[in-house]
Every structure is written in structure tokens, then in C-alpha cells.
C-alpha positions as CSV (number, residue, x, y, z in Angstrom):
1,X,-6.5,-53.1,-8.7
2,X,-5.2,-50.2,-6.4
3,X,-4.0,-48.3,-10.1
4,X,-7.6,-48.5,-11.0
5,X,-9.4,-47.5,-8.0
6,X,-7.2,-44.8,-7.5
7,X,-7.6,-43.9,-11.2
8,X,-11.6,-44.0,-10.0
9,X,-11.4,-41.6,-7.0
10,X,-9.3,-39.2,-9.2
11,X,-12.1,-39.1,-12.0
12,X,-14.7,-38.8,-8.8
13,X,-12.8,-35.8,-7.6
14,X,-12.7,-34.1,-10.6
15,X,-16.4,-33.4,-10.7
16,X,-16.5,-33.7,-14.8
17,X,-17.6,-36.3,-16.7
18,X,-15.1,-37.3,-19.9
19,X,-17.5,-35.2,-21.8
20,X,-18.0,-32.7,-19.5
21,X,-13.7,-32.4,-19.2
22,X,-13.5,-32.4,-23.0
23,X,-16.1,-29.6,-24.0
24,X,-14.7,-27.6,-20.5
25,X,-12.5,-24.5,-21.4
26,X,-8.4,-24.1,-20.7
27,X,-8.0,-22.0,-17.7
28,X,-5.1,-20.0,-19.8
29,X,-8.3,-19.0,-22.1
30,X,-10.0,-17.4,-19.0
31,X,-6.9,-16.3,-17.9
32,X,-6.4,-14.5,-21.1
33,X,-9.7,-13.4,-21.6
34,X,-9.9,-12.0,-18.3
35,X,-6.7,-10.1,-18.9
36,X,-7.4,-8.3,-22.2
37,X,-11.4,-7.5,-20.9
38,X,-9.7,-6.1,-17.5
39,X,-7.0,-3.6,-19.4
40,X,-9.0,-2.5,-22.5
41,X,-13.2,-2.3,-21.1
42,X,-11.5,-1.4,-17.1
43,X,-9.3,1.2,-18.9
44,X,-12.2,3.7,-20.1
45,X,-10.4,6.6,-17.9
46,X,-7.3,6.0,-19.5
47,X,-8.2,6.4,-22.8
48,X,-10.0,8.9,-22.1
49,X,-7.4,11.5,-21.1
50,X,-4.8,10.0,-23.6
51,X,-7.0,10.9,-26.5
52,X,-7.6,14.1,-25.0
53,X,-3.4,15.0,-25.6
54,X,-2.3,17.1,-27.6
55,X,-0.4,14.5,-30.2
56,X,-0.6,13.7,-33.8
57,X,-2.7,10.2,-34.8
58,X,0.1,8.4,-35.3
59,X,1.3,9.1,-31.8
60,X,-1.8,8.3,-30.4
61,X,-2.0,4.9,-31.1
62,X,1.4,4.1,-30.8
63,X,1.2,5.3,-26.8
64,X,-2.3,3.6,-26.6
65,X,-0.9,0.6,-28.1
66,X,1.9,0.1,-25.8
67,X,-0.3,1.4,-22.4
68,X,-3.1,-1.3,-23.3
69,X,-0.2,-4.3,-23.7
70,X,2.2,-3.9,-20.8
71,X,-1.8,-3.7,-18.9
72,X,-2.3,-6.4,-20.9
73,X,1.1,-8.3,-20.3
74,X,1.1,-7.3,-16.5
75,X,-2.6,-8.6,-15.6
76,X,-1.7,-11.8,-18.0
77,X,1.5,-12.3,-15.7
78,X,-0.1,-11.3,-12.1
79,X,-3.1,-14.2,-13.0
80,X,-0.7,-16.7,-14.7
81,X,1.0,-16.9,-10.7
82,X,-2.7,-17.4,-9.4
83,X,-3.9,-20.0,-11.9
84,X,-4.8,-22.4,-9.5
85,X,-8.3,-23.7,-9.6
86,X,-9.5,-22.7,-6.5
87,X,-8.0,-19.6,-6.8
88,X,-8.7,-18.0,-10.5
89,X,-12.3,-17.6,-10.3
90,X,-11.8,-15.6,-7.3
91,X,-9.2,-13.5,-8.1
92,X,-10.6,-12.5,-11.5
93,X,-14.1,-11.7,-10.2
94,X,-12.4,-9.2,-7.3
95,X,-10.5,-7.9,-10.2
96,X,-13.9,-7.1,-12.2
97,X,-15.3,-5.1,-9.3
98,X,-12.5,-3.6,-8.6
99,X,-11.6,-2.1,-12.0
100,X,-15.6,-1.5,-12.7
101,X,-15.3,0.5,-9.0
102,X,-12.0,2.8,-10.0
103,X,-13.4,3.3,-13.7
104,X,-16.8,5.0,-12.5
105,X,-14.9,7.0,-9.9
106,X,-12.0,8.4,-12.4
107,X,-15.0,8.9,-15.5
108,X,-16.3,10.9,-13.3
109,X,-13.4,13.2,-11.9
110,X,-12.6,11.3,-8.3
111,X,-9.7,9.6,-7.4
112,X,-9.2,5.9,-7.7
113,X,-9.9,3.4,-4.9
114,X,-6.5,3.4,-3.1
115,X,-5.9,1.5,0.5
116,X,-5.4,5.1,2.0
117,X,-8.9,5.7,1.3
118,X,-9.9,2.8,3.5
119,X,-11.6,3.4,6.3
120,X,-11.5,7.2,6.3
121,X,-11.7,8.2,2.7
122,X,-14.2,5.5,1.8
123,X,-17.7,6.8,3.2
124,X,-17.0,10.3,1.5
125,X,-15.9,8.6,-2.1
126,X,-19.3,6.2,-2.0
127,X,-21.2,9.1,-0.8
128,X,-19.7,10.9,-4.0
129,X,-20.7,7.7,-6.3
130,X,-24.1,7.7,-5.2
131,X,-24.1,11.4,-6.4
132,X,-23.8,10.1,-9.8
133,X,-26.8,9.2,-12.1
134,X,-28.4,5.9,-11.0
135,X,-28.5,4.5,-14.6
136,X,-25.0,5.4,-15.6
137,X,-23.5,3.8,-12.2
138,X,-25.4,0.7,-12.5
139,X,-24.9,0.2,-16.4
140,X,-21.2,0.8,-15.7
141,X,-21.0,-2.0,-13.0
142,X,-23.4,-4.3,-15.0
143,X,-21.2,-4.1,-17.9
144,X,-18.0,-4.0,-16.8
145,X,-18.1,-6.6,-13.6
146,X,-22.0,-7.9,-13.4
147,X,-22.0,-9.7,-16.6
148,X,-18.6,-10.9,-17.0
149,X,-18.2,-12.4,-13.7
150,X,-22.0,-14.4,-14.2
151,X,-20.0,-16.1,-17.5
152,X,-17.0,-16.7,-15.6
153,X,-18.6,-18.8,-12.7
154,X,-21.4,-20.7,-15.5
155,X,-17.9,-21.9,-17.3
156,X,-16.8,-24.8,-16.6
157,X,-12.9,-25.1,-16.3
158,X,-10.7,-28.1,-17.5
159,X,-9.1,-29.8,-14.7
160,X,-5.2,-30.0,-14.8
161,X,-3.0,-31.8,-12.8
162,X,-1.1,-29.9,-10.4
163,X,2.6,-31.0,-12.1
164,X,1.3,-30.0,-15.3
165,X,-0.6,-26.6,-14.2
166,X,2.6,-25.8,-12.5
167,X,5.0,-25.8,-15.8
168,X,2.2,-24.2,-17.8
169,X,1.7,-21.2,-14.7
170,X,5.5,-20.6,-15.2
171,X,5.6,-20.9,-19.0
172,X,2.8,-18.2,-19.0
173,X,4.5,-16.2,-16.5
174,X,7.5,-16.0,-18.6
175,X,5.6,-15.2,-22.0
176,X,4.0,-12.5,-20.3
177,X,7.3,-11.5,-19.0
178,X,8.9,-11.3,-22.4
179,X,5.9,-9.3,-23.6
180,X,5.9,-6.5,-21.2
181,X,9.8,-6.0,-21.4
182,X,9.3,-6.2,-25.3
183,X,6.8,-3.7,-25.2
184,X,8.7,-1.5,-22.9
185,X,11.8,-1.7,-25.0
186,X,10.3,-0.9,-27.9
187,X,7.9,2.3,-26.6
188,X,10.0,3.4,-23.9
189,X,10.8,6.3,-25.7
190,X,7.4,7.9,-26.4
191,X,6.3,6.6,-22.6
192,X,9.2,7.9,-20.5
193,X,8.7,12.0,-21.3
194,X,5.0,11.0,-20.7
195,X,5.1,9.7,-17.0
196,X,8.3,12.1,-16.3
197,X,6.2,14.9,-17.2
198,X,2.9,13.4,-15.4
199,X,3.4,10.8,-13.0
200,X,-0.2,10.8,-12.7
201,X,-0.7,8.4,-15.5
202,X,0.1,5.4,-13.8
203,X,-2.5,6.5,-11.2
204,X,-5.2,6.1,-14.2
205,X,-4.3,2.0,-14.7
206,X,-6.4,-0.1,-13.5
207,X,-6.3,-2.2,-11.5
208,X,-2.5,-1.5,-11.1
209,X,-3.3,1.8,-9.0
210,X,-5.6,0.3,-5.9
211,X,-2.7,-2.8,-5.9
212,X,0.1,-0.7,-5.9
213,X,-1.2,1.6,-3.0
214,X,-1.6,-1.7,-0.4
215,X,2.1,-2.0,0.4
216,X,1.5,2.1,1.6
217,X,-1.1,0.9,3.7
């Protein structure tokens, strides 16, 4: 009797139906999702100047390649430590504004939101933004943060046990782990003379550039 009831008030808390819980997505699909639309759409700047270097093709998509994976691998493994059901949702949507903020401000030739800015910098760099054409600013937000983060709070997320959500967390963690050293290894090469001779790459890397400054705050 007390194995069903409490077998009852765990179904109860869950808020899904069986139905509901079977058709409901894997949070490691958002958790993907969310990591390749943050490095490749949030990364607009990026590309931007690397195509703009003086390199053959081949070269090119070789250090675009490994940029947009180690983004890739290092949002996948940031997210895979905060996939926790009340926590994801969150995280990912601050994310979306955040990269959609630094993107518009790099496009167009301003520095990145960094946690110096905040307070002083901040009024100046909005009052900059609202420089900017209307349309272009709003499309940009729309696109990149607006309509991504309506989908991600209408999807409805499986519910996983925290002893099972744990090993999973860790098991992405570590395949993300292995992909960004992977990555590294094998592109180091071509990447190193890169940021020796401009450090100001990693400034571009979203949303890598506003987290990295908060520790300088």
C-alpha cells in the first residue's frame, strides 16, 4: 500500500501524464540544441571577421570548424553541469539574450557586454544600440533570443529522476570534455599563431566573453 501511494504522489508531482511523459522531449536534446544554436546563430561576429582573414579556403574552414566545436563542446559542457529541471530553462534563455545582446553590439563595431561595463559603461553602450536601425536591432533579438526561447518554455521536458539525471549530467560533461580536448589537439596548430597574434579573438565568443569577464568584476 505505502509502495503505491507513494508511487501515486510521485506520478502527481511530476505534472505529466504517461502520455504527456512519453511524447515530452530528453532534456540532453535541449541541452544540445541549445548548445549548437548558441555557438553557430550567437557567433555571427565571429565569422564574420574570420572570413574577412587573409587565408586560403581550406584554411578557413578548418579554423571555423574547430572555433564553432570547442563553442560548441564548451556550451554543451557548461549546460550539461546545469541540467537540472528547474534550472535549464533558465539558464539557456539568459544565455539567448545574452549572446543576441553581444552579437548586435560586435556586428556593429562596439565592444561585447563585459561585467566592467556594468554600471558605468552600460547607459553609454545601450545608448549606442539604440543608435542602430530599429528593424535591424529588433530582427536580431527576435531571431536570435525572442523565438528560440518562446519554443523552449512551450516544450515540455521529460522528467528524470535525480540518481539517473545525475550519471547522465556527468556522462555529458565528460563527452563534451573529450570533444573540446579532441578538438584542441587536433587544431591547435592553426589556432595557437591565431590568438598569439590577436588575443582579441576570444573577446569575439560568445557567450564565453561577458562570462569570463565576471570573475574581473
Amino acid at each position: 500500500m505505502s509502495l503505491r501511494l507513494f508511487h501515486i504522489t510521485e506520478f502527481a508531482n511530476s505534472m505529466l501524464t504517461p502520455a504527456e511523459q512519453r511524447e515530452a522531449r530528453h532534456p540532453a536534446l535541449l541541452l544540445l540544441l541549445a548548445s549548437l544554436w548558441l555557438a553557430l546563430a550567437g557567433n555571427a561576429p565571429l565569422w564574420r571577421e574570420l572570413a574577412r582573414l587573409p587565408m586560403d579556403a581550406g584554411s578557413f574552414v578548418w579554423i571555423t570548424l574547430c572555433f564553432a566545436l570547442l563553442t560548441i563542446a564548451a556550451l554543451g559542457l557548461l549546460l550539461s553541469l546545469l541540467n537540472w529541471p528547474w534550472l535549464l530553462k533558465g539558464v539557456i534563455t539568459l544565455l539567448l539574450w545574452l549572446v543576441a545582446l553581444n552579437s548586435v553590439l560586435l556586428w556593429s563595431g562596439q565592444a561585447y557586454l563585459s561585467a566592467g561595463a556594468v554600471p558605468q559603461g552600460l547607459p553609454a553602450m545601450l545608448g549606442q544600440l539604440r543608435a542602430q536601425p530599429l528593424w535591424q536591432t529588433g530582427l536580431a533579438f527576435a531571431v536570435l533570443a525572442l523565438a528560440p526561447s518562446l519554443w523552449i518554455w512551450q516544450l515540455s521536458l521529460r522528467r528524470i529522476a535525480t540518481p539517473i539525471r545525475l550519471p547522465q549530467n556527468l556522462l555529458l560533461a565528460l563527452l563534451f570534455t573529450g570533444l573540446l580536448a579532441s578538438v584542441w589537439f587536433a587544431g591547435r596548430n592553426a589556432l595557437l599563431p591565431l590568438l598569439q597574434d590577436q588575443p582579441r579573438w576570444l573577446e569575439l565568443v560568445s557567450p564565453f566573453n561577458t562570462l569570463l569577464s565576471l570573475p574581473h568584476f
